[in-house]
ZAFIDREN-684607 format. One record per residue (C-alpha): residue number from 1; x, y, z. Coordinates in steps of 0.25 Angstrom, whole numbers, plus 5000, padded with zeros to 4 digits. Example, Ala and Ser with C-alpha at 12.3 -4.5 7.8 and 13.67 -1.06 7.14 Angstrom:
2
<rec num="1" c1="5049" c2="4982" c3="5031"/>
<rec num="2" c1="5055" c2="4996" c3="5029"/>
***
This chain:
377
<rec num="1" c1="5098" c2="5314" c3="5070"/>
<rec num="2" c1="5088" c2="5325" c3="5076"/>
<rec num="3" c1="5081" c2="5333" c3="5065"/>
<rec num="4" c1="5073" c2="5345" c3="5070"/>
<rec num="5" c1="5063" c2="5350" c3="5059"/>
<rec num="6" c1="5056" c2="5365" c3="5059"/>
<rec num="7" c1="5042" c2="5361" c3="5060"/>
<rec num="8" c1="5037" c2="5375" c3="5060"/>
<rec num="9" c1="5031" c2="5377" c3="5046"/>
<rec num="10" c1="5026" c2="5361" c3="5044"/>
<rec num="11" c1="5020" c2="5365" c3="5057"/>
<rec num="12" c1="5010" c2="5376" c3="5049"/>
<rec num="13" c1="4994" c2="5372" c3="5049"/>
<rec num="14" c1="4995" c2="5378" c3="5036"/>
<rec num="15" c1="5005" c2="5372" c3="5027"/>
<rec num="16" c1="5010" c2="5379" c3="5014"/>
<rec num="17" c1="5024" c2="5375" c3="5008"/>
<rec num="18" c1="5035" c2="5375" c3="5016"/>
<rec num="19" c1="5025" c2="5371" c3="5028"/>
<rec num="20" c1="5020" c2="5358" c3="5020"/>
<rec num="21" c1="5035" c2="5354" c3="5016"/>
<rec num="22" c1="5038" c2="5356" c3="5030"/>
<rec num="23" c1="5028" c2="5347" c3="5035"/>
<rec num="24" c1="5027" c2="5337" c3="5024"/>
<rec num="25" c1="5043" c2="5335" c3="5026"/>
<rec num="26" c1="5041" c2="5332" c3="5039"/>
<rec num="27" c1="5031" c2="5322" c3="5037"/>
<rec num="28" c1="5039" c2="5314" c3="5028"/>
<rec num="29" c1="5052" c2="5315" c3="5037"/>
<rec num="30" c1="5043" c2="5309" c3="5049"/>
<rec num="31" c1="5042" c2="5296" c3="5040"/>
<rec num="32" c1="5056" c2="5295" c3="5034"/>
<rec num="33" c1="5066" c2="5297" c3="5046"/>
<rec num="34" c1="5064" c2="5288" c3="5059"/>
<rec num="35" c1="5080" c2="5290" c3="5061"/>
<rec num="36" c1="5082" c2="5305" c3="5065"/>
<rec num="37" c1="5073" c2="5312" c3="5075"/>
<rec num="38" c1="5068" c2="5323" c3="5072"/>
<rec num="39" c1="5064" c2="5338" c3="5079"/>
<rec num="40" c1="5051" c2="5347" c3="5075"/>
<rec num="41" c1="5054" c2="5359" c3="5079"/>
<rec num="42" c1="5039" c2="5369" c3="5079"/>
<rec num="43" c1="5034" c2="5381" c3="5086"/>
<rec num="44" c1="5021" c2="5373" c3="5089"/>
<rec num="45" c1="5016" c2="5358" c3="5090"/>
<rec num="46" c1="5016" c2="5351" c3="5077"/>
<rec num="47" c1="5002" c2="5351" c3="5069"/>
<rec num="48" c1="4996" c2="5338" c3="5067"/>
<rec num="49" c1="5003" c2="5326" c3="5061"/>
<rec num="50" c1="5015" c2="5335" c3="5059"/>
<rec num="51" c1="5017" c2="5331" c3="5074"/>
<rec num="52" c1="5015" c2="5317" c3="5071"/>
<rec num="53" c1="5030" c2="5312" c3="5074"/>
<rec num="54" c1="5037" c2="5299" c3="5072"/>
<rec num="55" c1="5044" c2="5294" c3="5085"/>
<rec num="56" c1="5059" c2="5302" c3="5081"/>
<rec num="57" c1="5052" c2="5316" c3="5080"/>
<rec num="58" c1="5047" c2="5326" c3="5090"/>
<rec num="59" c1="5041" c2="5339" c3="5088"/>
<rec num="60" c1="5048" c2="5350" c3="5096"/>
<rec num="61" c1="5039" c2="5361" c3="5097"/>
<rec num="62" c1="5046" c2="5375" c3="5100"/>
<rec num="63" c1="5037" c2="5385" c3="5106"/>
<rec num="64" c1="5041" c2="5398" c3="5102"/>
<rec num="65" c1="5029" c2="5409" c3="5103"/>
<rec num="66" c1="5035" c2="5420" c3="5093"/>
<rec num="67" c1="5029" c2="5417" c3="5080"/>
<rec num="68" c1="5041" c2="5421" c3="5074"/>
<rec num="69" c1="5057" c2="5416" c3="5073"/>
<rec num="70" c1="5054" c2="5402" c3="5080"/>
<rec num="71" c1="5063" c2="5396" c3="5070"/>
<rec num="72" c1="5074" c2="5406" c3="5075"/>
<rec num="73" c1="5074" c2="5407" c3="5091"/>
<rec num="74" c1="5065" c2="5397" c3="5097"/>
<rec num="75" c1="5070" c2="5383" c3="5085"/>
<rec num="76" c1="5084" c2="5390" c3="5085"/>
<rec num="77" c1="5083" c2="5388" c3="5101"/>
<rec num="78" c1="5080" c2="5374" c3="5099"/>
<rec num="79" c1="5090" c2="5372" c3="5090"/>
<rec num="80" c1="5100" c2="5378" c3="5101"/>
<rec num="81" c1="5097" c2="5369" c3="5112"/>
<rec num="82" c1="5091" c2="5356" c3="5106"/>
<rec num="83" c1="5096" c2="5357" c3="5090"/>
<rec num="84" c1="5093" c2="5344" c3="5081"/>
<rec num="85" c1="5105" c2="5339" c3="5073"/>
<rec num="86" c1="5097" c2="5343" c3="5060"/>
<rec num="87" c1="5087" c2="5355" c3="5060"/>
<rec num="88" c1="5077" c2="5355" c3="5047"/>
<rec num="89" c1="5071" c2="5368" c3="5042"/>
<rec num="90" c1="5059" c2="5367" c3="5033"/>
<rec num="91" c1="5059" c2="5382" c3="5030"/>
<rec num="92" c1="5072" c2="5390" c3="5030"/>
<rec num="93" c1="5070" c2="5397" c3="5043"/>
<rec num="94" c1="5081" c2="5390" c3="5051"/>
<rec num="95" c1="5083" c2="5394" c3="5066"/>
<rec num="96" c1="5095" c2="5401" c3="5070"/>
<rec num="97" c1="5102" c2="5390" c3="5078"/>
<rec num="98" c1="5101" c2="5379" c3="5070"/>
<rec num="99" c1="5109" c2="5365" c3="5068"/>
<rec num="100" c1="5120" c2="5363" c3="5059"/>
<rec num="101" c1="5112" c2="5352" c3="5051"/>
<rec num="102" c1="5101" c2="5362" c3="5046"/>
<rec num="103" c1="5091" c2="5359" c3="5033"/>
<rec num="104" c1="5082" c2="5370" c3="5029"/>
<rec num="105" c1="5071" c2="5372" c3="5018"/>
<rec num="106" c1="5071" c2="5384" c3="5010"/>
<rec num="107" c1="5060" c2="5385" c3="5000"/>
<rec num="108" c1="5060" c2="5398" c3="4994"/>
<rec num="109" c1="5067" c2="5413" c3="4996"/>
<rec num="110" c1="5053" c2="5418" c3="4989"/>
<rec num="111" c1="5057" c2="5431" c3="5000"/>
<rec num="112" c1="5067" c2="5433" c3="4991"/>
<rec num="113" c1="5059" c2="5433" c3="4979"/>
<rec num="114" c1="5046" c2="5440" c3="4984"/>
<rec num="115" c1="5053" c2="5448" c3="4996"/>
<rec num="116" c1="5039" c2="5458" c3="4996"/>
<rec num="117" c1="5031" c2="5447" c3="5001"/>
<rec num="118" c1="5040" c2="5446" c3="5012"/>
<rec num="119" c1="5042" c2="5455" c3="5025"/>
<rec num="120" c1="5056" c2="5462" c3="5026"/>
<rec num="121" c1="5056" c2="5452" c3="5039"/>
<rec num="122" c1="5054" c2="5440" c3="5030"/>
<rec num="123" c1="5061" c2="5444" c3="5021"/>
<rec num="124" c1="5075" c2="5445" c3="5029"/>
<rec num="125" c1="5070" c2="5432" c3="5038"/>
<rec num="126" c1="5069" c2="5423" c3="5026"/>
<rec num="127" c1="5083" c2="5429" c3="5019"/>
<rec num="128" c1="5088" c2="5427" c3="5033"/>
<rec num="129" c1="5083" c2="5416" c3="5036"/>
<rec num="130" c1="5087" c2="5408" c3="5020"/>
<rec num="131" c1="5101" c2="5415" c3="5022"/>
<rec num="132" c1="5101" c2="5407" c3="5037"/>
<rec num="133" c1="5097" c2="5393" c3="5031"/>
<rec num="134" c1="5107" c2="5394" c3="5020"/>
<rec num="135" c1="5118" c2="5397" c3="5028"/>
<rec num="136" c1="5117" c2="5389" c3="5039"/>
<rec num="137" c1="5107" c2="5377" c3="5037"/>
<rec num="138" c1="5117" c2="5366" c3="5034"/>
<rec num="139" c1="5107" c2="5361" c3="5021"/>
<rec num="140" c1="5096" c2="5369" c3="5014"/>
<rec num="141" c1="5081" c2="5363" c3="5007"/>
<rec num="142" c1="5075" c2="5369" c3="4995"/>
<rec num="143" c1="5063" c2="5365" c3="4990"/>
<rec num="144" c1="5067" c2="5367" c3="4976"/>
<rec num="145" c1="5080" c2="5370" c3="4966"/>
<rec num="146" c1="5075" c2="5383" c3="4964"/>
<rec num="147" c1="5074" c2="5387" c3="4977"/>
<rec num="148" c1="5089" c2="5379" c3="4980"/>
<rec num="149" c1="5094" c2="5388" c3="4968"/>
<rec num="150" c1="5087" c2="5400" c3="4973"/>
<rec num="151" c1="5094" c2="5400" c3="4987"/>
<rec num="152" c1="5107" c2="5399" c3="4979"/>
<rec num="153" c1="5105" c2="5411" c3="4970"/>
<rec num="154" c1="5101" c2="5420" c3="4981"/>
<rec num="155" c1="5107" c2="5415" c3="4993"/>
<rec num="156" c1="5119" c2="5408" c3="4987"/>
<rec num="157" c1="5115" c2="5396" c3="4994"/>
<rec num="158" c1="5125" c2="5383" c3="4994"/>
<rec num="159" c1="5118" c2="5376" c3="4986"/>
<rec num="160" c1="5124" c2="5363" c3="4993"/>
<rec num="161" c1="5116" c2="5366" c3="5004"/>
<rec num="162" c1="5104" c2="5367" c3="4996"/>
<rec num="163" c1="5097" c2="5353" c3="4994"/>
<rec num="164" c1="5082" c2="5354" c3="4986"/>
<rec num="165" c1="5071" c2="5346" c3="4991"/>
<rec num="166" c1="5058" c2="5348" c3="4983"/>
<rec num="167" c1="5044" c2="5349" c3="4991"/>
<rec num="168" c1="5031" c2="5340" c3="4989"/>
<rec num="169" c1="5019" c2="5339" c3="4992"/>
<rec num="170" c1="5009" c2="5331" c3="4999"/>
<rec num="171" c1="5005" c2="5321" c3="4991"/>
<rec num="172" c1="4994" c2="5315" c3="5000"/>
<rec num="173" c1="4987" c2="5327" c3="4997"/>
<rec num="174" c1="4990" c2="5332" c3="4984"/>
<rec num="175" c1="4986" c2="5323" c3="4972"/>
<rec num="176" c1="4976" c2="5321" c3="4961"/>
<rec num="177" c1="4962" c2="5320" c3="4967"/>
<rec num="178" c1="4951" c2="5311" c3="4962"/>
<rec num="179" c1="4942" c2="5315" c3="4970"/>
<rec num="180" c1="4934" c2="5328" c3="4963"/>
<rec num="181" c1="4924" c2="5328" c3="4973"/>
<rec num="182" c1="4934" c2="5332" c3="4982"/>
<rec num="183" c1="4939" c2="5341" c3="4976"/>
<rec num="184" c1="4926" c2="5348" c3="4973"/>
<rec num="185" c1="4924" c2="5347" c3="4988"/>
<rec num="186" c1="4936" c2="5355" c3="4992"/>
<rec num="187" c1="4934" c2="5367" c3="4980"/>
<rec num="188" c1="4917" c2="5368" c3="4984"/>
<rec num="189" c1="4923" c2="5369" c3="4999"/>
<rec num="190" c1="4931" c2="5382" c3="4995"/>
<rec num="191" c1="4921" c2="5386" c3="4985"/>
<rec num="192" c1="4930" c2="5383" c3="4973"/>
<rec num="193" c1="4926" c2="5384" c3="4960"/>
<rec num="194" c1="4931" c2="5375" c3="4946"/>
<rec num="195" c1="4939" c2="5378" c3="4937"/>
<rec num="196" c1="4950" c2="5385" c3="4945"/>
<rec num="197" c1="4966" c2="5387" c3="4946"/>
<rec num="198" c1="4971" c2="5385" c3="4959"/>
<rec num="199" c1="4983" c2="5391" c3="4967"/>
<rec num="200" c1="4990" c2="5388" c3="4980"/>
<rec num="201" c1="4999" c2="5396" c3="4987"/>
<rec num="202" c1="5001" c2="5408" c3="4996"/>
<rec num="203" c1="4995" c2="5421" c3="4990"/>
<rec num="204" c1="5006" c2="5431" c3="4988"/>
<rec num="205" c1="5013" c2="5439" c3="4978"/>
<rec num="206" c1="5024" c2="5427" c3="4977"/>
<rec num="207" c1="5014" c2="5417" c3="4972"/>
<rec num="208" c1="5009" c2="5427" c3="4961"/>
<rec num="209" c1="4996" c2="5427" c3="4965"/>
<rec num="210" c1="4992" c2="5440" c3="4959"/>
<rec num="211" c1="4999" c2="5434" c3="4947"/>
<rec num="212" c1="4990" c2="5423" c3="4947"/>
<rec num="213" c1="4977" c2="5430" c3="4948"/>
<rec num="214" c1="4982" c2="5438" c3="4935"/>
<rec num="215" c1="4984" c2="5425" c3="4929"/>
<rec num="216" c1="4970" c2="5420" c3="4933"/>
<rec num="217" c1="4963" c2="5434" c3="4929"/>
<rec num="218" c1="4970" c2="5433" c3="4915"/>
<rec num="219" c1="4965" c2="5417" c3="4913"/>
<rec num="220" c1="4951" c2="5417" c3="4917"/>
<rec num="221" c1="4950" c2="5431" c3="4907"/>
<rec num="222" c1="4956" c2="5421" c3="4896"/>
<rec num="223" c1="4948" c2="5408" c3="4898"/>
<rec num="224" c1="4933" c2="5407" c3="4897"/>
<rec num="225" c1="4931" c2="5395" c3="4909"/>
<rec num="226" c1="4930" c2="5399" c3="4923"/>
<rec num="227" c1="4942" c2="5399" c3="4931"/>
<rec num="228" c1="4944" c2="5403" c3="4945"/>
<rec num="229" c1="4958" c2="5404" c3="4955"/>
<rec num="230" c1="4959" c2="5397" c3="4968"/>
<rec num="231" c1="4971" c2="5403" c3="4977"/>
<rec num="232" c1="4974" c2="5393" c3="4987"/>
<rec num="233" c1="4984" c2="5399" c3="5000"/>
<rec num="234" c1="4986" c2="5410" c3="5010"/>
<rec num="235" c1="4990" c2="5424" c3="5009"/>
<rec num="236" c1="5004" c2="5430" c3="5006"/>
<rec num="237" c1="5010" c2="5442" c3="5003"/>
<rec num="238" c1="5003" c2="5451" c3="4993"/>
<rec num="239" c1="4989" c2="5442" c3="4995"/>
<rec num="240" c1="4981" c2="5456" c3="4996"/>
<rec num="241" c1="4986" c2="5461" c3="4983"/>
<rec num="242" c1="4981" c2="5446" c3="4976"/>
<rec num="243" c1="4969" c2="5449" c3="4984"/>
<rec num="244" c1="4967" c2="5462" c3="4977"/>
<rec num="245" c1="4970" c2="5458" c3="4964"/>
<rec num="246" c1="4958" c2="5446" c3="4964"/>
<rec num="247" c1="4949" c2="5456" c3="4968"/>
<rec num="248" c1="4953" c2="5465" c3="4959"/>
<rec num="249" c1="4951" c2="5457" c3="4949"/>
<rec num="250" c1="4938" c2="5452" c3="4952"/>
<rec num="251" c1="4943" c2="5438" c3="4953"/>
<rec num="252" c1="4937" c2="5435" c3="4967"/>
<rec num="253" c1="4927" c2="5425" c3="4961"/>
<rec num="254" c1="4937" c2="5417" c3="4953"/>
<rec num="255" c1="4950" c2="5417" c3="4963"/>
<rec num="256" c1="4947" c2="5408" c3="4977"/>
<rec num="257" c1="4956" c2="5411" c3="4987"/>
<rec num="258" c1="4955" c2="5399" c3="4997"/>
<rec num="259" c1="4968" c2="5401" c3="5008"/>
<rec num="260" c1="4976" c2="5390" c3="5012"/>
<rec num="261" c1="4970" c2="5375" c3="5009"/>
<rec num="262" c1="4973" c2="5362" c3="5015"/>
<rec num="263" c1="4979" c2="5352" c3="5007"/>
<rec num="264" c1="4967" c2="5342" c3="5005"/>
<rec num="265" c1="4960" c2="5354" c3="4999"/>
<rec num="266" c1="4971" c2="5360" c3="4992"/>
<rec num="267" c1="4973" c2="5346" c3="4984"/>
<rec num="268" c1="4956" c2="5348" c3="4980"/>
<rec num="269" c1="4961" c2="5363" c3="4976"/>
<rec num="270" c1="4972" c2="5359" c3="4967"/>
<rec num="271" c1="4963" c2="5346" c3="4961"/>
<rec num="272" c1="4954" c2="5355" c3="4957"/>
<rec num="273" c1="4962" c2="5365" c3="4950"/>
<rec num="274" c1="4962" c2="5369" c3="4936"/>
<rec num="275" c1="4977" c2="5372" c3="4937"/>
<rec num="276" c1="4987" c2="5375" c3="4949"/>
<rec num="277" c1="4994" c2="5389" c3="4946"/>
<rec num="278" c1="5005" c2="5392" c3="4954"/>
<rec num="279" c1="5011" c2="5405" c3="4948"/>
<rec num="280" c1="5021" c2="5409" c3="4960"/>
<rec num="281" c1="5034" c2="5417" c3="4958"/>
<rec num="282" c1="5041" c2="5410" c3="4967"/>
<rec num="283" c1="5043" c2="5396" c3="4974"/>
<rec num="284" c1="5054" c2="5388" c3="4982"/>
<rec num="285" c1="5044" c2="5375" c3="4978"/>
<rec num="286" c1="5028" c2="5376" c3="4978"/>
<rec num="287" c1="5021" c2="5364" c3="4985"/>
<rec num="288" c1="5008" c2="5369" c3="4978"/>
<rec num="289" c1="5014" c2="5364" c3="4963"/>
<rec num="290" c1="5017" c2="5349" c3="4970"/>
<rec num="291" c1="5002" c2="5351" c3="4974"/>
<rec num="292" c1="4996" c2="5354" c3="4962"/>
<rec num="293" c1="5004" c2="5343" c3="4954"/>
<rec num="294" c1="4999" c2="5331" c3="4964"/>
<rec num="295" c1="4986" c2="5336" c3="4961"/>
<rec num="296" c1="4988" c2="5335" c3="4947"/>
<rec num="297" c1="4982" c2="5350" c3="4946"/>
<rec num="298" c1="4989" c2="5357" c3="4933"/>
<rec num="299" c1="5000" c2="5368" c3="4936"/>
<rec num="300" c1="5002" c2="5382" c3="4930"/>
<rec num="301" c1="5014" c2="5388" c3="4939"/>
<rec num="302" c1="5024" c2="5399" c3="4939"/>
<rec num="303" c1="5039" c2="5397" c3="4929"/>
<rec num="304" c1="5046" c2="5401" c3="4942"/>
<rec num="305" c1="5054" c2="5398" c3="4953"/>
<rec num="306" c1="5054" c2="5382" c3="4957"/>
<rec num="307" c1="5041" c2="5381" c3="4952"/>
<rec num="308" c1="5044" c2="5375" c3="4938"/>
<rec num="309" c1="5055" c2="5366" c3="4947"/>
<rec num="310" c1="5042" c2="5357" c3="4954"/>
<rec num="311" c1="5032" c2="5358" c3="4943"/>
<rec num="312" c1="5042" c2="5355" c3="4931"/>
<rec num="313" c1="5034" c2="5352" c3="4920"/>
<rec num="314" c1="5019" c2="5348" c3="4929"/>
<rec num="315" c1="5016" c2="5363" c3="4927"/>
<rec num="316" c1="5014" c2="5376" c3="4917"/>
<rec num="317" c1="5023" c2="5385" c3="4921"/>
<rec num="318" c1="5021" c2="5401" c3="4919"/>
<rec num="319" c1="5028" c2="5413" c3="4921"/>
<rec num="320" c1="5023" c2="5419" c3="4933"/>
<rec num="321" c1="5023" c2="5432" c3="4929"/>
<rec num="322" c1="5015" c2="5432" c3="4916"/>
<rec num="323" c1="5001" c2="5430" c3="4916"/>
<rec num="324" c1="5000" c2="5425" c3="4902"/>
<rec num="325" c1="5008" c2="5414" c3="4904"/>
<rec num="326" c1="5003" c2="5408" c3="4917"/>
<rec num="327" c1="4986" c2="5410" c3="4909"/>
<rec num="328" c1="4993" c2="5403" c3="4898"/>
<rec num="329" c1="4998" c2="5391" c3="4906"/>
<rec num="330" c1="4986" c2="5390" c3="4912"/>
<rec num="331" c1="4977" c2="5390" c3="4901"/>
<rec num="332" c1="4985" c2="5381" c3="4895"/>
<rec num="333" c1="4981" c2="5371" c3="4906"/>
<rec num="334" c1="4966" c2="5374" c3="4907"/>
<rec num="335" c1="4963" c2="5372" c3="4893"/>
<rec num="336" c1="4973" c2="5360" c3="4891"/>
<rec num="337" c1="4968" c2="5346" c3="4898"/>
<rec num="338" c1="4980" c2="5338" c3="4892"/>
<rec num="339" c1="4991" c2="5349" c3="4897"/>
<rec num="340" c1="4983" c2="5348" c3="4912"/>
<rec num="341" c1="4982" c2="5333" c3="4911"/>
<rec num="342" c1="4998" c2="5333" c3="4907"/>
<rec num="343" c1="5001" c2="5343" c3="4917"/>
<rec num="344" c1="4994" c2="5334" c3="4929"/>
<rec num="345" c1="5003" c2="5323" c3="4925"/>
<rec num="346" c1="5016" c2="5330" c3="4925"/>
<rec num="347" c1="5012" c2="5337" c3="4939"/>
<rec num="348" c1="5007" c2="5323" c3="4945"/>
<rec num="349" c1="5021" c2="5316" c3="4939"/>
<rec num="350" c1="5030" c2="5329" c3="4945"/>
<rec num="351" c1="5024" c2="5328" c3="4958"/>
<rec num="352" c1="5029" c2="5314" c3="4960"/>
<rec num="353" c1="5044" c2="5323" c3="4963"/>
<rec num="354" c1="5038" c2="5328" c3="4974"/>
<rec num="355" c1="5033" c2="5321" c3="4988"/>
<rec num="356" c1="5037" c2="5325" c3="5003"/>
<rec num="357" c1="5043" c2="5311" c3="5005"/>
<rec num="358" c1="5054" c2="5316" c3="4994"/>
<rec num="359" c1="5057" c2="5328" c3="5001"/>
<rec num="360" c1="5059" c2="5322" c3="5014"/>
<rec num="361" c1="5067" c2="5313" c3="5011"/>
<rec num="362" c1="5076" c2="5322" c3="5004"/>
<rec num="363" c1="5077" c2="5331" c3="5016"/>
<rec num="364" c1="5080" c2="5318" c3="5026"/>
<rec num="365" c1="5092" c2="5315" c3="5018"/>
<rec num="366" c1="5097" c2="5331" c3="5020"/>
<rec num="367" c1="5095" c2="5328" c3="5034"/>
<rec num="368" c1="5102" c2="5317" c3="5034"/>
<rec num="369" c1="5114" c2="5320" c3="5026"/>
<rec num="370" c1="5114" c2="5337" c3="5030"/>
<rec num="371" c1="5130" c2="5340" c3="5031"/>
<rec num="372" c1="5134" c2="5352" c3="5039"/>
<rec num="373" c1="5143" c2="5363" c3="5035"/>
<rec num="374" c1="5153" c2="5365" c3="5044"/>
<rec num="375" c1="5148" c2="5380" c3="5048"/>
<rec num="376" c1="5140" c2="5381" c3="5061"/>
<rec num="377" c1="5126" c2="5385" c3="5062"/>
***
């Protein structure tokens, strides 16, 4: 069988959730499937060691220089003169023209949700485009229950078409680390400053950013320690209003705002963290919970979405929209060694759910057992 894979998003320098499963799963698929051959369909030659291939795969690299609607002219184009027998999706754009045997990735309608922080263009594409997928890829991926039972509430998706594969993390990178100086190394290289909370994540009105800052605000006012916030990721929709708010505040000495981190660095981040807080409103999944867990860093999160579905009971859990209760959970971790201490176990237990290896294999059996409905594409 010939299996062409969208490479576009593992092919990212800088990786964030949907880019990392992209390129972890195609990592792991290299090392378990010498039988089929396989296609990389990418815009531009693959970075690094993603471009490391065994003997039955190729990179095909498709120039196109529009930086917009690849997937849909020049990858549908492919697909007309030269089609695989099975064409894989990691994110739920598909292309146009398409095979029958179709699998695609949806993580999240999060546009649904949050429509502001979407352009009326996005918008409609991504509507679009999920509609598309549903209909016509002969199997759809979610990456969790919730986002499987959200694509059936709102789209009255056939829910036999819908498999759930859960995501994972790299566990080469993220785990509990020994090594303090380390760690210290990595903060004094940022200019961070123990004891602190820590948060990954884009930073935009989704993730309830401005939420958190209210949170912090309201903590360090009730607790006689010093405390300070370290924001890790890029900017999103409504970043200036965060932005704002800090300063309004005068919390500009206390709140670090650092951008996007590697990985080695990001585990030192985590290692050194009082507490991970992760009080989005709404996630297909969240990666940065796996993270946190392997780390054995602590976890105060947000009651909504999927987000109680991976942490289980390796987290606090608060509603995201009451301050009270997400200071509450926290302190409750800050001034409790033995909840902390129990908490790290759980997470470090949960994790072991979770690994890339899992989540290829799962999608290699779809490939292998995909039936087509008898509709053409």
């Amino acid at each position: 069988m010939l299996i062409g894979i969208d490479v576009s998003r593992a092919n990212r320098e800088k990786k964030t959730g949907v880019e990392w499963y992209s390129y972890h799963l195609i990592e792991n698929l290299k090392k378990m499937d010498e039988k089929s051959r396989y296609f990389l369909y990418s815009a531009e030659k693959l970075r690094e060691d993603l471009g490391i291939l065994p003997r039955n795969w190729q990179s095909k690299v498709l120039k196109w220089l529009p930086k917009f609607l690849w997937t849909q002219i020049r990858l549908s184009w492919e697909m007309l003169v030269n089609p695989p027998d099975l064409l894989f999706v990691p994110s739920h754009v598909i292309p146009f023209i398409h095979p029958k045997k179709t699998i695609t990735t949806i993580h999240d309608i999060g546009f649904k949700k949050f429509p502001r922080a979407y352009s009326f263009f996005q918008r409609w594409y991504l509507d679009w485009s999920v509609k598309f997928a549903l209909k016509y890829a002969a199997k759809i991926i979610a990456i969790s229950q919730f986002t499987k039972e959200e694509l059936i509430k709102i789209y009255q998706a056939d829910e036999k078409k819908i498999s759930v594969i859960p995501l994972a993390y790299n566990d080469e990178i993220y785990q509990p680390i020994n090594n303090q100086e380390k760690v210290e190394q990595v903060l004094k290289k940022y200019q961070i400053k123990k004891p602190y909370l820590f948060y990954v994540g884009r930073l935009e009105e989704k993730k309830n950013i401005s939420f958190l800052i209210d949170v912090f605000e309201v903590l360090s006012s009730q607790i006689q320690a010093p405390l300070n916030l370290v924001l890790a990721g890029g900017r999103g929709y409504g970043y200036e209003r965060i932005k704002e708010k800090i300063a309004r505040h005068k919390l500009n000495e206390k709140i670090t705002q650092i951008g996007w981190l590697n990985e080695n660095d990001l585990s030192c981040f985590y290692a050194g963290a009082e507490v991970f807080i992760f009080p989005s409103l709404y996630e297909g999944f969240g990666i940065p919970l796996l993270e946190a867990m392997a780390c054995g860093t602590t976890i105060v999160a947000s009651n909504s979405s999927s987000i109680p579905e991976i942490v289980g009971q390796a987290a606090l859990l608060a509603n995201p929209d009451n301050i009270q209760d997400f200071v509450g959970q926290i302190k409750r971790i800050l001034g409790d060694k033995k909840l902390k201490e129990n908490l790290k176990q759980k997470g470090l237990e949960r994790i072991k759910n979770f690994s890339w290896q899992k989540c290829a294999q799962e999608t290699l059996s779809l490939f292998n057992n995909i039936e087509v409905q008898p509709q053409y594409s």
